[in-house]
C-alpha positions, 0 to 999 in steps of 0.5 A, spaced: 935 743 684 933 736 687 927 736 681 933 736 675 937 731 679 930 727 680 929 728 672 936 726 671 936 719 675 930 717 671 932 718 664 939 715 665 936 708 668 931 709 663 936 709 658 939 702 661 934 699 662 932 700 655 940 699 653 939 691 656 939 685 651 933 682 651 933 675 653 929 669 652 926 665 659 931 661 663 925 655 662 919 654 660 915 649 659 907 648 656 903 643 652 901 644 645 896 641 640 894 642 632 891 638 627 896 632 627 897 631 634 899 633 641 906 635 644 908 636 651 915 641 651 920 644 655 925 650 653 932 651 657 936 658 656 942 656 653 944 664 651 940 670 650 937 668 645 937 661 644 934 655 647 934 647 647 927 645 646 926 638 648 919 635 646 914 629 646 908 627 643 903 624 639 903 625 631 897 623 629 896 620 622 891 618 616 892 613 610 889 608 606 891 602 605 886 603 598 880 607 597 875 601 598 876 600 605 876 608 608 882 610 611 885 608 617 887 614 623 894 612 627 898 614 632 905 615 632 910 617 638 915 622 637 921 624 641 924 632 639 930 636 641 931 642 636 935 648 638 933 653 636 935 661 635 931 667 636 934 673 633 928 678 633 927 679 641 931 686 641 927 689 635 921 686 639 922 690 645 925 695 642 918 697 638 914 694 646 912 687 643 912 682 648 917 677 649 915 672 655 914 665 654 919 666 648 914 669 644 918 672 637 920 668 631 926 663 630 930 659 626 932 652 629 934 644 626 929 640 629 931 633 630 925 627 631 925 621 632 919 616 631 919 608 634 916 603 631 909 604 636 903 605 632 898 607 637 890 604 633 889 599 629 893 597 623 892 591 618 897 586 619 900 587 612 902 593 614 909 595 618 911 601 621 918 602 622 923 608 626 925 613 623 929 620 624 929 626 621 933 632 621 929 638 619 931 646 618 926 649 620 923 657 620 918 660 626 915 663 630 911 664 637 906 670 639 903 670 645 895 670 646 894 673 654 898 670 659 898 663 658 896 662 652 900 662 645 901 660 638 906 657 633 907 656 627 913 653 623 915 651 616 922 647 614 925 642 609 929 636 610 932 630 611 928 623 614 933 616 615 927 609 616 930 603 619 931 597 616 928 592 619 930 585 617 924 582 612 921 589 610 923 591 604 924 599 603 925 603 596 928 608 599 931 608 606 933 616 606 928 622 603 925 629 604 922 631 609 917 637 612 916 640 618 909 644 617 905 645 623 900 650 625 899 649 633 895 652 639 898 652 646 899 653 653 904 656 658 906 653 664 
């Protein structure tokens, strides 16, 4: 009798354990490079599953002023918040796939600012000027061992350049991308 009642004890917390939503981490942080740069970030918990993500780092950059001179390699600071929604953690652990450091696949509206540092060398004639940008973007994360991690994100939308007086602009609003293919490491 004691042997059912064990039996029956460990089915039902097994039932509510498995009945629980899954939740994205309270916080975590890492640091996360790709092709175009270097960023350090930050994620809060703000529900089950959403987080603010707040973000800083080096975009880097390669363009040429004319194709006799080669091209020039720059710098460009970058601050981020970008709130983003993780909608596939219960189908994750619902087939045993990891989720911690948030692995799983997002939606979220990234919002970056640039200042008008430029880190490297650029020809007087050149001027770099702030911008913001506002980008929905879709993603996702996936874990490699403990601490490692990679990302990958695509999404459409909107960039608004500052107007500096004696800088002359066609366009002061356009489109922009938010394209990345990262590698990184978890706190």
């Amino acid at each position: 009798m004691k042997a059912i009642y064990l039996a029956i004890i460990l089915c039902a917390t097994t039932l509510v354990t498995l009945a629980q939503d899954a939740s994205v981490e309270k916080s975590t942080s890492g640091v996360q490079t790709g092709i175009l740069g270097i960023w350090g970030h930050n994620e809060y918990k703000l529900s089950n599953s959403t987080v603010l993500r707040s973000e800083i780092g080096l975009d880097a950059g390669a363009f040429s002023d004319n194709l006799e001179d080669g091209s020039l390699f720059i710098l460009l600071p970058v601050l981020s918040l970008e709130p983003r929604w993780y909608y596939n953690l219960n189908k994750r652990v619902s087939k045993s796939r990891r989720i911690d450091g948030n692995s799983g696949n997002f939606i979220s509206i990234k919002i970056a600012y640039h200042p008008d540092l430029v880190i490297g060398h650029v020809p007087d004639h050149l001027n770099f000027i702030s911008d913001l940008s506002i980008i929905p973007t879709w993603g996702i994360r996936r874990n490699i061992g403990n601490h490692f991690n990679y990302e990958t994100a695509i999404g459409i939308g909107y960039i608004h350049f500052f107007k500096e007086e004696n800088v002359n602009l066609k366009y002061t609003n356009s489109v922009s991308a938010n394209i990345h293919l990262r590698i990184g490491y978890r706190f």
